[in-house]
N, CA, C and O atoms as a Tinker XYZ file with bonds, in Angstrom:
   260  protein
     1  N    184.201000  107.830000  128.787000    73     2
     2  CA   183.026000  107.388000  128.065000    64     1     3
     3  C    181.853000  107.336000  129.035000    63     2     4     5
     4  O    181.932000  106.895000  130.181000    81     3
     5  N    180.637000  107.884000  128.401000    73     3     6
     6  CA   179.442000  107.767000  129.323000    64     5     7
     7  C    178.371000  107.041000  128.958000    63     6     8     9
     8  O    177.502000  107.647000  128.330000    81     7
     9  N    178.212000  105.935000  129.182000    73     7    10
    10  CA   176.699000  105.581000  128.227000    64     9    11
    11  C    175.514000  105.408000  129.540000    63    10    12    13
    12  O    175.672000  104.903000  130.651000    81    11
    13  N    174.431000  105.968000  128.992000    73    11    14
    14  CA   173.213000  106.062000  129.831000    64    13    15
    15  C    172.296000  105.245000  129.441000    63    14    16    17
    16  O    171.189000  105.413000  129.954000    81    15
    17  N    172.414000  104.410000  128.692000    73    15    18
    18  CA   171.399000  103.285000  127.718000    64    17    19
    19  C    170.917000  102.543000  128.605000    63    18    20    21
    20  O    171.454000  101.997000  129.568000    81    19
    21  N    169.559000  102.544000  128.131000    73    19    22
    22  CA   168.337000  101.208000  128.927000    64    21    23
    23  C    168.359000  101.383000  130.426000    63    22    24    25
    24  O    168.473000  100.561000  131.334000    81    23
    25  N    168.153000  103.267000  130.415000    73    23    26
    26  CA   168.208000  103.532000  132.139000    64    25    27
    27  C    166.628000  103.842000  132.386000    63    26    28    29
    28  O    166.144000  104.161000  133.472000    81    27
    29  N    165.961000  103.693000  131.225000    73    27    30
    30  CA   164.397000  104.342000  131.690000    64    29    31
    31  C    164.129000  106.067000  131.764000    63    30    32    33
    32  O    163.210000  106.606000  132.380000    81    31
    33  N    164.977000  106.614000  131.123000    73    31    34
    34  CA   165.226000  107.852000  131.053000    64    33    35
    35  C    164.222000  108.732000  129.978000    63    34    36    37
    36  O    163.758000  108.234000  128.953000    81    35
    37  N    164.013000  109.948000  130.361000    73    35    38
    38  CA   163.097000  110.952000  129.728000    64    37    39
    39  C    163.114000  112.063000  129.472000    63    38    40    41
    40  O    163.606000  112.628000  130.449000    81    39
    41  N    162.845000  112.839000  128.646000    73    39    42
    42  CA   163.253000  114.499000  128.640000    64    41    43
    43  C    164.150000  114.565000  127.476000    63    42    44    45
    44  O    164.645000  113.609000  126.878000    81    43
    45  N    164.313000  115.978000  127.202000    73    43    46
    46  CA   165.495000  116.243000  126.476000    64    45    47
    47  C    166.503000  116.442000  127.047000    63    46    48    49
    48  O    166.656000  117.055000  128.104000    81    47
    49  N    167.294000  115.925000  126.376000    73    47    50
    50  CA   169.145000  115.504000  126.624000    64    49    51
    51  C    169.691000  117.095000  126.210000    63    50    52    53
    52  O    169.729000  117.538000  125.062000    81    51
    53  N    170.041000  117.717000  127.276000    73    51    54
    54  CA   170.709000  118.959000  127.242000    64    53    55
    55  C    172.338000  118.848000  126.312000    63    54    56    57
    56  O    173.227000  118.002000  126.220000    81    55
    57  N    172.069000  120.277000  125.721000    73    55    58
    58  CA   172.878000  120.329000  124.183000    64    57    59
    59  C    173.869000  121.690000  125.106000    63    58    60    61
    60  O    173.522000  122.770000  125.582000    81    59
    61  N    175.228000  120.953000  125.037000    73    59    62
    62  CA   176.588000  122.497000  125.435000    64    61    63
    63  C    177.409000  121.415000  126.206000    63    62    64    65
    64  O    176.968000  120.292000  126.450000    81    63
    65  N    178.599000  121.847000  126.550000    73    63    66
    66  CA   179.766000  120.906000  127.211000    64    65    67
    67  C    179.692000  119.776000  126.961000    63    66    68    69
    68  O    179.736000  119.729000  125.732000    81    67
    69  N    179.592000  118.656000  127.398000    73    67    70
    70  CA   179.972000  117.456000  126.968000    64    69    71
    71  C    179.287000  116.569000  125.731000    63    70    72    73
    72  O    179.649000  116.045000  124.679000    81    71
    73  N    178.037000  116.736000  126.540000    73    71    74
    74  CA   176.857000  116.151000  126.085000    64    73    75
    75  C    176.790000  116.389000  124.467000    63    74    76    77
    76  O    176.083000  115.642000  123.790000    81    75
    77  N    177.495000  117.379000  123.899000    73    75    78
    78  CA   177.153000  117.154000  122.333000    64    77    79
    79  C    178.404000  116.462000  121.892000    63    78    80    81
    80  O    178.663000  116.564000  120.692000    81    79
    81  N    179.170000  115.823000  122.591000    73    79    82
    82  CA   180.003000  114.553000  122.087000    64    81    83
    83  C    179.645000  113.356000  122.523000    63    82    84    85
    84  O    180.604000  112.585000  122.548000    81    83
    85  N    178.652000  112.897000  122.874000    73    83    86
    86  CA   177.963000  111.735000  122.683000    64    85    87
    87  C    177.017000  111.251000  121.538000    63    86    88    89
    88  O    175.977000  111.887000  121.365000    81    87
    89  N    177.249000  110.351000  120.872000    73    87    90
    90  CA   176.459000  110.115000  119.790000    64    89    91
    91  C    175.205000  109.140000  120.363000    63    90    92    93
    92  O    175.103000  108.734000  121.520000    81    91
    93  N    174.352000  108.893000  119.333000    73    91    94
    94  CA   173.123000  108.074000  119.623000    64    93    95
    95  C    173.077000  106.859000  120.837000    63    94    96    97
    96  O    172.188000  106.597000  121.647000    81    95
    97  N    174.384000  106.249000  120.617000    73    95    98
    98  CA   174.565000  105.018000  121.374000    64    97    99
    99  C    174.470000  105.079000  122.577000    63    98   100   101
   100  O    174.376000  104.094000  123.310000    81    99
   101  N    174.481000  106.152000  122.911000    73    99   102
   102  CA   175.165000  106.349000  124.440000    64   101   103
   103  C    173.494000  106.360000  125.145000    63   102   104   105
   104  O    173.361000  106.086000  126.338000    81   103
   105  N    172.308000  106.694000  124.296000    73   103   106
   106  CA   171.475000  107.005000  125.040000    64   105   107
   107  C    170.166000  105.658000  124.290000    63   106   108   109
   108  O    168.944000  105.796000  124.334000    81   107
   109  N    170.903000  104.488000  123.684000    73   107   110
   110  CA   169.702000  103.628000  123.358000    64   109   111
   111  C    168.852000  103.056000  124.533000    63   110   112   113
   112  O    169.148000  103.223000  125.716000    81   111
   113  N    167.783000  102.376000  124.095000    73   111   114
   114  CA   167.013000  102.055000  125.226000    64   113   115
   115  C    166.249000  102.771000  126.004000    63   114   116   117
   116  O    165.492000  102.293000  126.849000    81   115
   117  N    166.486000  104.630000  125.633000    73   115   118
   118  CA   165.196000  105.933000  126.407000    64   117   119
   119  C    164.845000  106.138000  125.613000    63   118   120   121
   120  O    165.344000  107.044000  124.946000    81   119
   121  N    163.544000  105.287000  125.087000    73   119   122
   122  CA   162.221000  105.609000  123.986000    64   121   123
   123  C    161.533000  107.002000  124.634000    63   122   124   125
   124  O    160.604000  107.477000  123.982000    81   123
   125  N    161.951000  107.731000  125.954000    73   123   126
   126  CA   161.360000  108.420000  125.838000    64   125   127
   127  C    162.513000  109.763000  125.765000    63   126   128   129
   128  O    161.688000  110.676000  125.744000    81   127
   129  N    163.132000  110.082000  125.741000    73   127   130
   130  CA   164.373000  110.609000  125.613000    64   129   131
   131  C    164.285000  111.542000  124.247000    63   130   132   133
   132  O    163.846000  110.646000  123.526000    81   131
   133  N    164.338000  112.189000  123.745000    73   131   134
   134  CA   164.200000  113.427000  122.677000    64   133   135
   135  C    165.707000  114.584000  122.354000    63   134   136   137
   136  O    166.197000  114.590000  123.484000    81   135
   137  N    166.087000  114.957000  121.999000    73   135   138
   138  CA   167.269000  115.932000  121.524000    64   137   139
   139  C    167.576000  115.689000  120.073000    63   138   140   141
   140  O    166.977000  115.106000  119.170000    81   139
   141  N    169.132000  116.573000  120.190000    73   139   142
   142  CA   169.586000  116.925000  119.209000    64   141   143
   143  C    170.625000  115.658000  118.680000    63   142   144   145
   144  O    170.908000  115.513000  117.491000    81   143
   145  N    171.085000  114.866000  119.656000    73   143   146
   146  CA   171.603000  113.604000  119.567000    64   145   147
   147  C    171.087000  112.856000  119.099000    63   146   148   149
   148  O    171.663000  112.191000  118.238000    81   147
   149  N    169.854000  112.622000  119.413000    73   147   150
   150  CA   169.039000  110.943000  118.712000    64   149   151
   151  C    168.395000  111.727000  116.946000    63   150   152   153
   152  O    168.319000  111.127000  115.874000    81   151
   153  N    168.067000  113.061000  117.210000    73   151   154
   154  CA   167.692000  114.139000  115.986000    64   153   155
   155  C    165.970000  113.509000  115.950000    63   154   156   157
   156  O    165.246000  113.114000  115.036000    81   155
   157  N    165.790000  113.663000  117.460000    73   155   158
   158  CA   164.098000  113.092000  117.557000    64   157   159
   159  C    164.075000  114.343000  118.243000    63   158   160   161
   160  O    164.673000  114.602000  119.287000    81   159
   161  N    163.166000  115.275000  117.423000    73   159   162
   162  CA   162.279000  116.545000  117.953000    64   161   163
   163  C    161.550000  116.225000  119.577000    63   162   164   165
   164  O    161.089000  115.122000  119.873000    81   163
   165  N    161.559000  117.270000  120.400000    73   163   166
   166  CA   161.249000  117.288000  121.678000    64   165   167
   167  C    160.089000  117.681000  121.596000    63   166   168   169
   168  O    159.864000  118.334000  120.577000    81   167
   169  N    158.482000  117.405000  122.906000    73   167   170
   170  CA   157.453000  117.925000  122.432000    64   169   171
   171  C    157.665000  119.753000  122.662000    63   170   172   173
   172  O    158.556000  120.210000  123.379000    81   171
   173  N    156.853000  120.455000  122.047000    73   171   174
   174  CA   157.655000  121.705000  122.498000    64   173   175
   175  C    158.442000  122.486000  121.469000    63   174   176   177
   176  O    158.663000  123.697000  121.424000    81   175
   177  N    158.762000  121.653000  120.769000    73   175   178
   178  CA   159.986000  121.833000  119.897000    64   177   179
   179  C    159.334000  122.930000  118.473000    63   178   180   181
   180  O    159.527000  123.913000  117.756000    81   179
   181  N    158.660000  122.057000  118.749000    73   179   182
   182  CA   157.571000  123.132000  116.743000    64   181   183
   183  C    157.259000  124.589000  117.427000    63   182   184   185
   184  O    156.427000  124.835000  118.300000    81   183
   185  N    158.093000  125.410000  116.829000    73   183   186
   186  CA   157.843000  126.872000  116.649000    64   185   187
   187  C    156.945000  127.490000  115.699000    63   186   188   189
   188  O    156.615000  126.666000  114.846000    81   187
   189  N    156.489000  128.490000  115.543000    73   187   190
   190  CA   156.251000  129.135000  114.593000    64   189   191
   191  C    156.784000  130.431000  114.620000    63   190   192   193
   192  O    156.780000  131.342000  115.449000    81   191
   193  N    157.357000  130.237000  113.220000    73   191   194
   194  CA   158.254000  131.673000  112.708000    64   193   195
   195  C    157.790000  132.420000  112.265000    63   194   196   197
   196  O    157.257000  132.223000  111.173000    81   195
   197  N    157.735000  133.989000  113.028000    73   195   198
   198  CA   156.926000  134.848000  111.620000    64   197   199
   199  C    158.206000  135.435000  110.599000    63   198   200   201
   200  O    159.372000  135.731000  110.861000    81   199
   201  N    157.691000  135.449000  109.763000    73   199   202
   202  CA   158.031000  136.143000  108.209000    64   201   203
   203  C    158.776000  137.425000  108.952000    63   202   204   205
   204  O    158.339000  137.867000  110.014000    81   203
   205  N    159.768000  137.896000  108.394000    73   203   206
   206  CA   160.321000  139.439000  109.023000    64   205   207
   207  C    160.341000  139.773000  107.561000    63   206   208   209
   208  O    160.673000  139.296000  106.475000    81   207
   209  N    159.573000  141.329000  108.348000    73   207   210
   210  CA   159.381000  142.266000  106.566000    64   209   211
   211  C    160.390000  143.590000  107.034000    63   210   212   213
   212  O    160.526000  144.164000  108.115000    81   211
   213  N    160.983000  143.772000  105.776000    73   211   214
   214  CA   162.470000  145.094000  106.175000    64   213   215
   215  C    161.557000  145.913000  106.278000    63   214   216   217
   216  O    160.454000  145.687000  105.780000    81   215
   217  N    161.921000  147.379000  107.153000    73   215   218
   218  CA   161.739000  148.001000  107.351000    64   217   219
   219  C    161.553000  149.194000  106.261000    63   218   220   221
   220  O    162.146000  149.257000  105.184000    81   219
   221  N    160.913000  149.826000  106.601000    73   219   222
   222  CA   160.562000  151.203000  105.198000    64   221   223
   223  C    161.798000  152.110000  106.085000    63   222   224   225
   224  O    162.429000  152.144000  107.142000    81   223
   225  N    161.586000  152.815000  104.723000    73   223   226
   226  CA   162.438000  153.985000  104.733000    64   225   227
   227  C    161.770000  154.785000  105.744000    63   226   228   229
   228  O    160.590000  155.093000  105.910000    81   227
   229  N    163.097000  155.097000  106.523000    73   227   230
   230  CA   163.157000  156.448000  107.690000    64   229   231
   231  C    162.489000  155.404000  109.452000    63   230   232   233
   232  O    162.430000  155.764000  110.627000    81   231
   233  N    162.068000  153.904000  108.650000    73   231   234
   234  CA   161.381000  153.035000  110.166000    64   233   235
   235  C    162.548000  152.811000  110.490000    63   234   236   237
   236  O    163.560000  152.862000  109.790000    81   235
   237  N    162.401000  152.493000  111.840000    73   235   238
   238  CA   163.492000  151.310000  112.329000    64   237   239
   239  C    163.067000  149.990000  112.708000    63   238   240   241
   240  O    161.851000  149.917000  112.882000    81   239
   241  N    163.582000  149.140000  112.851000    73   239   242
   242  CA   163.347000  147.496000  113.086000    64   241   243
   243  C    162.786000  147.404000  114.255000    63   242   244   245
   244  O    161.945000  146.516000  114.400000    81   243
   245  N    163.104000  148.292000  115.383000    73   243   246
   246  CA   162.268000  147.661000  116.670000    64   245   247
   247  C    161.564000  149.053000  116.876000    63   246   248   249
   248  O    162.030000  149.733000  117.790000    81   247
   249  N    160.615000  149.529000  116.235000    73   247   250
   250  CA   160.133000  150.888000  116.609000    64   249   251
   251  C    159.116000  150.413000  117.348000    63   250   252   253
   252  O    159.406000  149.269000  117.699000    81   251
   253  N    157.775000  150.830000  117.862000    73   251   254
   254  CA   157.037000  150.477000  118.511000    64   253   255
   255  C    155.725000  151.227000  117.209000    63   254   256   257
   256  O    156.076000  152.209000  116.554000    81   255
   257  N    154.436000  150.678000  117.022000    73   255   258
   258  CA   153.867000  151.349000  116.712000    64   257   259
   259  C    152.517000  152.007000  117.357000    63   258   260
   260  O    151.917000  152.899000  116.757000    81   259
């Protein structure tokens, strides 16, 4: 068991091996702390997606124009 709570901690909490078997608890007390664990968006985080339009007949998907 790992708990990191009320360490003064910041950043996003890296997501792969262990770390995505810790639930919320483990990290109370880092108001500044962000991931996929607490499900508090990181700054950074807002993408923008473009729309993908299929390809015409005879294009291909990564052609260059």
């Amino acid at each position: 068991m790992l708990d990191l709570s009320n360490n003064n901690l910041s950043g996003r909490i890296p997501w792969g091996r262990h770390f995505e078997t810790f639930d919320a608890s483990c990290f109370e007390g880092n108001i500044n702390l962000c991931g996929v664990q607490l499900n508090k968006s990181c700054p950074g985080d807002e993408t923008v997606q473009e729309t993908q339009q299929p390809a015409m007949d005879g294009e291909e998907e990564d052609s260059i124009l």
